[in-house]
Each structure stands twice: as C-alpha cells, then as structure tokens.
C-alpha positions as CSV (number, residue, x, y, z in Angstrom):
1,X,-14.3,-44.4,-4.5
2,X,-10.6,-43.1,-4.4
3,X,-10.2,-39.3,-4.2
4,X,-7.3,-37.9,-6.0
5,X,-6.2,-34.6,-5.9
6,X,-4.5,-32.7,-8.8
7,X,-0.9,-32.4,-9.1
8,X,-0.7,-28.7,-8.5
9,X,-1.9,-29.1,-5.1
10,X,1.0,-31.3,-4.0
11,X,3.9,-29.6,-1.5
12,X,1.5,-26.7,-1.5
13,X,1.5,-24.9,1.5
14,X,-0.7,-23.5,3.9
15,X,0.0,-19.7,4.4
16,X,1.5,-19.4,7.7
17,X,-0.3,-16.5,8.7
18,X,-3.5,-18.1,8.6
19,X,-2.3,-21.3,10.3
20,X,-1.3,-19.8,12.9
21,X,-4.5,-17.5,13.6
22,X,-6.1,-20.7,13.6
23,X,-3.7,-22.2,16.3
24,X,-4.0,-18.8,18.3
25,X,-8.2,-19.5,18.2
26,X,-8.1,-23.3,18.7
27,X,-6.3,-21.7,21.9
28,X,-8.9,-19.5,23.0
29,X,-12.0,-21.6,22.1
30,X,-10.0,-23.2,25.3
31,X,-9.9,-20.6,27.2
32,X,-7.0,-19.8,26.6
33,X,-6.1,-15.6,27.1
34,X,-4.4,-15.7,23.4
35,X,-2.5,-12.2,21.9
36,X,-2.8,-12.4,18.1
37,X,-0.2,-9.9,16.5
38,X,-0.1,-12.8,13.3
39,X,-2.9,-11.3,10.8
40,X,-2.4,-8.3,9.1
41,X,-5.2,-6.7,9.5
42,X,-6.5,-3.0,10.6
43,X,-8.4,-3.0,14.0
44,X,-10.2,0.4,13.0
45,X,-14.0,0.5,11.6
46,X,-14.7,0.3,8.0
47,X,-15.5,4.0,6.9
48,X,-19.0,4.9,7.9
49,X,-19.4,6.5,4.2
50,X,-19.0,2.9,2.5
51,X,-21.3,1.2,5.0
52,X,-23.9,4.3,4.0
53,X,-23.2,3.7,0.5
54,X,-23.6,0.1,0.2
55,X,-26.7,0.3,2.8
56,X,-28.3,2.4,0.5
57,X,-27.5,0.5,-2.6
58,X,-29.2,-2.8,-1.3
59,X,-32.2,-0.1,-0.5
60,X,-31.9,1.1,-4.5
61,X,-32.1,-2.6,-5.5
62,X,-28.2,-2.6,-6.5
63,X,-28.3,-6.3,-6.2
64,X,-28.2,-7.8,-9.2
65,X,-25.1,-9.4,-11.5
66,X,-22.3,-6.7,-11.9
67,X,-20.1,-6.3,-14.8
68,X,-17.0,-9.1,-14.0
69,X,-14.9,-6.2,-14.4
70,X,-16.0,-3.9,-12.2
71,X,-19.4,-1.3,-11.8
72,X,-18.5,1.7,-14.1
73,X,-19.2,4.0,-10.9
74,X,-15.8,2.3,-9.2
75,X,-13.5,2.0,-12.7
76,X,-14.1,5.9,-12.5
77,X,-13.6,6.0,-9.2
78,X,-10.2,4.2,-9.2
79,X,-9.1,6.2,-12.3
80,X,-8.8,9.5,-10.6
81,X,-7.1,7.8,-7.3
82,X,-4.7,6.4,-9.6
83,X,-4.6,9.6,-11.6
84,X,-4.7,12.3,-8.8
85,X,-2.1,10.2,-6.0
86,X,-0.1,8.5,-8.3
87,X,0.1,10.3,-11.5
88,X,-1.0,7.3,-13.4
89,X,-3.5,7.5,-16.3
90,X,-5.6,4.5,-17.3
91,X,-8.9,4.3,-19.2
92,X,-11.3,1.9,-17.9
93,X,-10.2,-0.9,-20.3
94,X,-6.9,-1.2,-18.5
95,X,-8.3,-1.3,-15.0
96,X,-10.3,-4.3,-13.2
97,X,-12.1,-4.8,-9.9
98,X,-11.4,-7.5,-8.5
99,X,-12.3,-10.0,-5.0
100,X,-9.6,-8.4,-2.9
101,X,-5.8,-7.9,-4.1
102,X,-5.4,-11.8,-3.6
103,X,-7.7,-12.4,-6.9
104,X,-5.9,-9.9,-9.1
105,X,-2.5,-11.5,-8.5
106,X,-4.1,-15.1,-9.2
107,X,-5.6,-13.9,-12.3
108,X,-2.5,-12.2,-13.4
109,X,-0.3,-15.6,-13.0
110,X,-2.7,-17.4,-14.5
111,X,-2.9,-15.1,-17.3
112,X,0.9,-15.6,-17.8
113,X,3.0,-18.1,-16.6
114,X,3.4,-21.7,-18.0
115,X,5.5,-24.1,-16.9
116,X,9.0,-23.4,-15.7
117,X,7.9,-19.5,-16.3
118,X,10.0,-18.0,-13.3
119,X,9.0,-15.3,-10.6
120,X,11.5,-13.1,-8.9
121,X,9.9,-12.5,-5.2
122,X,12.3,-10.1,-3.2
123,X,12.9,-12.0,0.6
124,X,11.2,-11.1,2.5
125,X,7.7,-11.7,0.6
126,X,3.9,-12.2,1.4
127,X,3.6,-15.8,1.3
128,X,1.0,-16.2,-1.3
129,X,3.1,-14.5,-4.0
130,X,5.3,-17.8,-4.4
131,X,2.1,-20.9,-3.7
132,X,0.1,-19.0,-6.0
133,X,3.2,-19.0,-8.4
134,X,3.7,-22.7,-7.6
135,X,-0.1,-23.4,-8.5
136,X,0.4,-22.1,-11.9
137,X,3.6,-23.8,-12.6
138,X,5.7,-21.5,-12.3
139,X,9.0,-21.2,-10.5
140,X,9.6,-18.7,-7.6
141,X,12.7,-17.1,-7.8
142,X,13.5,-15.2,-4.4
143,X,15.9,-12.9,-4.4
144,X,17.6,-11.5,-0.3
145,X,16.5,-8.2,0.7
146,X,19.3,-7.8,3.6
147,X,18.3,-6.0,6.7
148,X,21.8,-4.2,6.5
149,X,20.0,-2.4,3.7
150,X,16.7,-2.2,5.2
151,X,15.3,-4.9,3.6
152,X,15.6,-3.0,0.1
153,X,15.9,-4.6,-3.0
154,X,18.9,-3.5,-4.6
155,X,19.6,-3.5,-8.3
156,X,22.5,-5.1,-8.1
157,X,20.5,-8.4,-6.9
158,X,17.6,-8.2,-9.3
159,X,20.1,-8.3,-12.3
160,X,22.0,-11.2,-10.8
161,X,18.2,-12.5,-10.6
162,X,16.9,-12.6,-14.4
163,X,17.1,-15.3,-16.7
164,X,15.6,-15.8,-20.0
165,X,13.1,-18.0,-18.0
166,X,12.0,-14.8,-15.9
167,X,8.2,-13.9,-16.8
168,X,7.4,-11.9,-13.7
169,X,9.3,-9.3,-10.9
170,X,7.1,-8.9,-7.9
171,X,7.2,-5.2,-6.0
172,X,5.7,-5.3,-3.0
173,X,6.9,-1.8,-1.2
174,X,5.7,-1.0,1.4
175,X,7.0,-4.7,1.9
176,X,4.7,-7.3,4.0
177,X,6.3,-8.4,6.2
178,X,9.5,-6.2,7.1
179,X,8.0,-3.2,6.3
180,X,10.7,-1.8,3.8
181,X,9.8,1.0,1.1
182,X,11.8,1.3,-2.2
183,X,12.6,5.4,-2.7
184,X,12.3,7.2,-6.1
185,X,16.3,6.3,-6.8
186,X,16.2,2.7,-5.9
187,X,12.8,2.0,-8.2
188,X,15.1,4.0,-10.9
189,X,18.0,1.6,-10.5
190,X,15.5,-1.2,-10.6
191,X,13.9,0.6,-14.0
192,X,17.2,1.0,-15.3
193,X,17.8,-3.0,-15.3
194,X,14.5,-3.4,-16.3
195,X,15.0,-1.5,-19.2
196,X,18.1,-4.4,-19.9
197,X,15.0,-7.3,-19.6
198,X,12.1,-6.6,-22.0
199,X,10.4,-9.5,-21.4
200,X,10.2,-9.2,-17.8
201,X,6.7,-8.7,-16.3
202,X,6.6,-6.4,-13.0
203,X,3.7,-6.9,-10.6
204,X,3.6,-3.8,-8.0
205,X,1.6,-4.4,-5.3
206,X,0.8,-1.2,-3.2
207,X,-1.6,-2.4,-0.9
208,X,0.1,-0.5,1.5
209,X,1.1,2.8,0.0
210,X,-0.9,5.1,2.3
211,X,1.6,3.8,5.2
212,X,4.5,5.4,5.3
213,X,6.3,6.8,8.2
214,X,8.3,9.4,9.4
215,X,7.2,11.8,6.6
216,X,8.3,9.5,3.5
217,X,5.7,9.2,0.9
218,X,5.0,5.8,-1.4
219,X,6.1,6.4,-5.4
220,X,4.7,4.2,-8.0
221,X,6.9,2.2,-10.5
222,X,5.1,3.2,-13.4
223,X,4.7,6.8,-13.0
224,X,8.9,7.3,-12.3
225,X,9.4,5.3,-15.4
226,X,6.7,6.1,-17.8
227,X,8.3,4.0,-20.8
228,X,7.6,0.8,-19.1
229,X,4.4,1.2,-18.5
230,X,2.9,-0.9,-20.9
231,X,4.5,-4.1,-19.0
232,X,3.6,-2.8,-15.3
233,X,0.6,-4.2,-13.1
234,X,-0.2,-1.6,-10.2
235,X,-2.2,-3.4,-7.8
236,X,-4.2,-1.9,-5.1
237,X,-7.0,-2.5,-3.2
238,X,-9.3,-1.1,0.0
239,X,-8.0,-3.4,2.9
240,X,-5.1,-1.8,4.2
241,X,-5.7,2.1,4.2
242,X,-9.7,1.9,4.3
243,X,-9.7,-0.4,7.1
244,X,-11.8,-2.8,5.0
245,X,-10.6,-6.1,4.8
246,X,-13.9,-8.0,5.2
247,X,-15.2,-6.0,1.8
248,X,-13.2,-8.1,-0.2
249,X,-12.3,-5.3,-3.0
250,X,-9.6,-4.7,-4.7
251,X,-8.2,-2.6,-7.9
252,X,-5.7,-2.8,-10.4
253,X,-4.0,-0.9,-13.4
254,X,-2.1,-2.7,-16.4
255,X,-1.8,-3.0,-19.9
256,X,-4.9,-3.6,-21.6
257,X,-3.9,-6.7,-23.6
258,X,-3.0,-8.2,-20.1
259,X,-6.2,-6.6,-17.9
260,X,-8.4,-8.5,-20.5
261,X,-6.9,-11.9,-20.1
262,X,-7.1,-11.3,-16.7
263,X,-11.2,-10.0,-16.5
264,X,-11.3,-13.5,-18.8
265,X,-9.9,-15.4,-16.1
266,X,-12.5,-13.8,-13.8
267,X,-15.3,-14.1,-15.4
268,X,-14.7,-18.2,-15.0
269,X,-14.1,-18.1,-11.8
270,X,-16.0,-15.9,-9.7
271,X,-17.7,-13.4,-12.2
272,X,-17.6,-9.8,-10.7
273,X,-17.5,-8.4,-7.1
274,X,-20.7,-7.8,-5.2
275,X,-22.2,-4.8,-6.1
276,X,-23.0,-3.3,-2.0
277,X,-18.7,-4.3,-1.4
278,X,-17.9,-1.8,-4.4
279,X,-20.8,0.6,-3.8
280,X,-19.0,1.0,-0.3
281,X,-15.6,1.4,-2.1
282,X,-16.8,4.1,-4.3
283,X,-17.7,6.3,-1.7
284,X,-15.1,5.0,0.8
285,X,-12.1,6.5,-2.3
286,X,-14.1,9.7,-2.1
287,X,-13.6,10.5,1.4
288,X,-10.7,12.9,2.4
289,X,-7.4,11.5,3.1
290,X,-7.7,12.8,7.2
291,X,-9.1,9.5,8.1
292,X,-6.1,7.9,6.3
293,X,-3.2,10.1,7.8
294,X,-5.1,9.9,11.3
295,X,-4.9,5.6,10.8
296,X,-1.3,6.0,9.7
297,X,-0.2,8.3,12.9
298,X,-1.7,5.9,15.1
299,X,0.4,2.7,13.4
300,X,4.0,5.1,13.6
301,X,2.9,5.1,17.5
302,X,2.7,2.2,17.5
303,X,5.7,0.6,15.7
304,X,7.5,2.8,17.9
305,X,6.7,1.5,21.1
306,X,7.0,-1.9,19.4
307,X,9.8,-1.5,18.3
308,X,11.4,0.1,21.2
309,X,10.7,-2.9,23.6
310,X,11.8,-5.3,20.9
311,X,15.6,-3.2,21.0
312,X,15.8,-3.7,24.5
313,X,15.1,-7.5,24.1
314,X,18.5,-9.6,24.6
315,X,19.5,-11.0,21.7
316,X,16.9,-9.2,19.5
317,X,17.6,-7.1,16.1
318,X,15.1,-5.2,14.7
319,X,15.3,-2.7,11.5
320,X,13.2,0.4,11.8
321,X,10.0,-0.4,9.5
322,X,9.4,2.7,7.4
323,X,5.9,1.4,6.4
324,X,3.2,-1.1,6.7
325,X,2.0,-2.2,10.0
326,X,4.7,-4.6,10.9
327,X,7.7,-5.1,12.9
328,X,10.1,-7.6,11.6
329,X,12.5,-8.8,14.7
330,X,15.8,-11.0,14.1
331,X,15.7,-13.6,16.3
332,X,18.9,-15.6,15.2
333,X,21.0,-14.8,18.2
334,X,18.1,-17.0,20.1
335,X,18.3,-20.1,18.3
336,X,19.7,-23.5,19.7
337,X,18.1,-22.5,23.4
338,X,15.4,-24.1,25.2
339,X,12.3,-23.0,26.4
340,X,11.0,-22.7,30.2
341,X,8.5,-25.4,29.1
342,X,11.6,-27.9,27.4
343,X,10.8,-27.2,23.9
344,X,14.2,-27.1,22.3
345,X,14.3,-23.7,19.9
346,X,16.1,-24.7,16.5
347,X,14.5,-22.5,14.6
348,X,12.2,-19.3,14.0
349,X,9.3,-21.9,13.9
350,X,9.8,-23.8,17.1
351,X,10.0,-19.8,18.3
352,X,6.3,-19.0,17.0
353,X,5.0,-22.1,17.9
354,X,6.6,-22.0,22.0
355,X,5.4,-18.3,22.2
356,X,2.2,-19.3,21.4
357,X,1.9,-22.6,23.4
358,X,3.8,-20.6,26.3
359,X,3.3,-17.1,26.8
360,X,0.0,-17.5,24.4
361,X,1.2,-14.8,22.0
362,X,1.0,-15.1,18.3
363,X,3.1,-14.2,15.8
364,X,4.5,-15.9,12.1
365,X,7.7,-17.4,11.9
366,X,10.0,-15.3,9.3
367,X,10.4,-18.7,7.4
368,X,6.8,-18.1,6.1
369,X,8.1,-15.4,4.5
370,X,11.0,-16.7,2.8
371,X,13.1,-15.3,6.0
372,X,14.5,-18.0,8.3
373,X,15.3,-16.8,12.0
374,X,12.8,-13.4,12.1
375,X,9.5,-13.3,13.5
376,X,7.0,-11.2,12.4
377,X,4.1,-9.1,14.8
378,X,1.4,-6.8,13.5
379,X,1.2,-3.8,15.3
380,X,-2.6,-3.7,14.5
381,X,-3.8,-3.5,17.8
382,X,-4.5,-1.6,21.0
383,X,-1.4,0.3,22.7
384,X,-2.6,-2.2,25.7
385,X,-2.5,-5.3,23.7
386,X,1.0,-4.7,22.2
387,X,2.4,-3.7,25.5
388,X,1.7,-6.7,27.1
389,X,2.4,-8.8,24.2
390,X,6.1,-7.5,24.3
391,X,5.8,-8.1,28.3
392,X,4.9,-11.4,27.4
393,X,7.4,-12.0,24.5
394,X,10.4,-10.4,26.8
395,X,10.0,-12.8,29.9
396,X,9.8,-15.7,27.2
397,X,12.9,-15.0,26.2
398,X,14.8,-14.4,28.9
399,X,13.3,-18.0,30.2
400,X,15.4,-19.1,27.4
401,X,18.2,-21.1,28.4
C-alpha cells in the first residue's frame, strides 16, 4: 500500500530544540562527553509535597477517568494562584487543565484559527507557537523584538503588525528564548493598540513568570487592562517554577465561550490529565513561594556567570536576560569563518551544529527561534557544567579562522 500523509504535515518542522537534544545523545550513546545547555528544562527535583500528594492519591484509589477539564481540587487550586499573584479572577468555567502548556496553546488555535487566520509571534519566539499555527492553517506573522531594546516588543511594531486577517497576538514575557520581560508601561502601550483591534485574540503565556531577576516582578496582561479581559488567554503551567516538567500539567485562564471550545477540543483528543500529575500540582501550588525564590536566585547566579564569559568572548553580544533561564548570545560578528575541524560557518546553524560535533556542547541555533545569527544556552545546569561549557565554547571560537 502507498502511505500518504496529510497536507498539514508538509514543510513542518522539527522543533530545533528537541533535534538537537537528540544529536547531543546520539553523541553520548557514543561515548561521547556531550554538554547539553539546548532543553529548557529545571535540573532541580520535583517538589517533595507533589510527589507525597500524588503517592498518596494512587494509595486512595485516585486512579480513575478525571474530568477533561480538570479535577475540581486543581480548578480551585489554580483560581486563587491566579487570584492571589496576579489579581485575576476566574470561576472554574473559564479555567482548564490541561497536558502541559504545549496542549492549551494547540487547543486554543484549533479552537480559532481557519485558514489564512494570521498570528503575530514577537522574534524571538518558542518555536512551537508558529508549526502549531502552521498545523492549523494559519499564518504566522513575526514581528522583531530588537536587542537594542532588550528584545521588547514595542507598540509601535505590533500596530505596524495587524491586519484585518490578524486572529491571534502571542505574549510570551518572560520571553523563551532571549529572556526579555514586557514592564507594566510597555503591556499598556501594547493594551492601548489593542484597544484599536477588537478582533484581535491575545495569548499570554507566562510559563515563566516566577523568573525574574534583579528584583523585577512579572505583570499579567489582563489584570493592567481589565477591559480586555474577555479576549485574553493566560497560560500557565507547573514546569518552569515547580521544577516539574515530566508532570505534564498545565493551567489556563480565558473567556468562557473560548475555554469551552477548547475543553471540547480536549476531550477528543486526549480526555483529561492524569489524576496522580494534578494531585501533585494541587499540593505543589500550595507550597510557600521560598522554594520558588531559592530556584530563581540560583538561575540570576547563574546567568551571571554565563553571561559574563560570553562578554568577554570575541566577537560575542549578549543582552542581559531579565528572566527565564536563558542566555541569548549574538553571534553575527562570527559568521563567514571556519572551524578548527574545516566546517565553513555561514550561519548560526553550522555554529550549533560545529560546537556540538567539535567541542561537544549543545546549544539551538537562534534561527529556530525566528532569530538568525544568535545562539541560545540554558543556564539550567550545574555552576561546573556551565563553566566548562563556556571554556569549551570560548576555545571554539577563537579556533575560528
């Protein structure tokens, strides 16, 4: 027989960050002493509290089919976090558990966008936000974040940005991957434009709002403009700040007109979340922020000292991330060079791909991310991995000729 894939599959790319995690373990299943700084993901345990909580619900028999949209125990649960650190109020019909923050932003373009539907994606983006886009038939609109300003986006450029065709504006602040925050006046420019565009949808994903650095603290969309509430989706989730990634859990806040497509999407495709992952989440949201603030000190460290040694890199920029566990490195300057081992370095993915086959660290080509000539590193890891990761990384590049 002849297999035949459907159409929305075709051009659609592989996120970058996974392919090259693969490359970095194809390496080591070698033997091969890789660095991976390319997944974004917390090297700290899972709360003890959640794994408590979810033991003890598989104990209790908790085990059975859950509501698709989330236990009631959690939808409480991520009430008051939305109500007590953002100022947000939603009843439990406007809020929906879903199988990490990935799943609530597919359900939500699903939901949403037909053909030709367009998505502004401020560049730097995640990479999923413009395949899953893509997969839905929509159009994926990105709009430069300079790193002049920080990698902000400005009002100015999201104006310039909508078109009648505009369905959705992605927030993602903290930004993955350059680490940028929007402050209270740039999300009231941005409302103030928004206010211009009543048709426009705004997706704010705050996966990352617990880090922030250097004293600044994350502000939600919705709660410094109240009067567009009704067409704002806060997404959240447990992976980030908790440490809990492999739980697979994540939360959002919307409309209820829109949070009910989207539990409808949900319910056929993967039907609700398992009940010990959101038993774990419930008590992991009830813990005191310490453990939080303790994670987030640790990550300023270390974007400091990452930073630092990427500054005194020739031919290296690199903005000061004010959130997120990131650092975003220009690499532009390096381009057109060739490496110790002959590979000739045209462009941000030849870098990756040299460092990793070279000096065996991993990292994601800014391309991914909509940002030709950066690189990006996660900074979660050990003080010792990083520092011999930018050891490794400097002497690469001054083999670079």
């Amino acid at each position: 027989m002849s297999f035949r894939l459907a159409q929305r599959l075709h051009g659609l790319p592989q996120p970058a960050t996974i392919a090259m995690s693969a490359k970095a373990r194809a390496l080591r299943a070698a033997g091969v002493d890789v660095i991976s700084l390319a997944l974004g993901e917390p090297d700290f345990p899972s709360p003890p509290e959640a794994v408590e909580a979810a033991y003890q619900a598989g104990l209790h028999g908790d085990t059975k089919y859950p509501p698709v949209g989330g236990q009631p125990a959690l939808k409480a649960a991520v009430a008051r976090k939305f109500l007590d650190e953002n100022g947000l109020s939603y009843a439990p019909e406007e809020i929906l558990i879903g199988n990490g923050g990935k799943q609530l932003i597919y359900n939500a373009f699903a939901a949403t966008i037909d053909p030709g539907d367009e998505v502004i994606v401020p560049v730097p983006y995640w990479v999923s936000y413009p395949i899953i886009a893509q997969m839905m038939g929509g159009v994926a609109v990105p709009v430069p974040c300079l790193e002049s300003d920080r990698f902000r986006l400005t009002a100015e450029a999201l104006r310039e940005a909508i078109t009648s065709r505009t369905r959705w504006l992605v927030l993602n602040f903290p930004n993955n991957p350059s680490g940028a925050i929007l402050e209270r006046d740039d999300l009231e420019a941005i409302a103030a434009v928004l206010r211009d565009a009543p048709h426009v949808l705004v997706m704010a994903d705050e996966i990352y709002e617990h880090l922030t650095f250097d004293g600044r603290r994350h502000v939600s969309l919705a709660s410094v403009a109240p009067d567009l509430k009704d067409r704002i989706l806060t997404i959240n989730g447990m992976a980030k700040a908790y440490a809990m990634t492999g739980w697979r859990v994540g939360f959002c806040g919307g409309p209820q007109p829109l949070i009910k497509a989207m539990t409808s999407i949900q319910s056929n495709a993967t039907s609700g979340i398992c009940t010990l992952a959101q038993a774990g989440a419930v008590a992991a949201l009830a813990t005191p922020g310490a453990r939080r603030d303790a994670m987030r000190d640790v990550y300023q460290q270390r974007r400091d000292l990452v930073v630092a040694a990427l500054r005194d890199m020739p031919g290296v920029t690199c903005a000061l991330p004010d959130g997120a566990f990131y650092a975003f490195p220009g690499i532009g300057a390096l381009l057109g060079k060739t490496s110790a081992g002959g590979r000739a370095i045209m462009t941000d993915i030849d870098f990756a791909e040299a460092l990793l086959e070279e000096a065996h660290v991993s990292v994601v080509p800014g391309s991914a991310f909509g940002q030709a000539g950066y690189i990006r590193l996660s900074v979660a890891a050990s003080d010792a991995l990083l520092q011999q990761a930018c050891t490794r990384l400097g002497q690469f590049i001054l083999t670079l000729a």
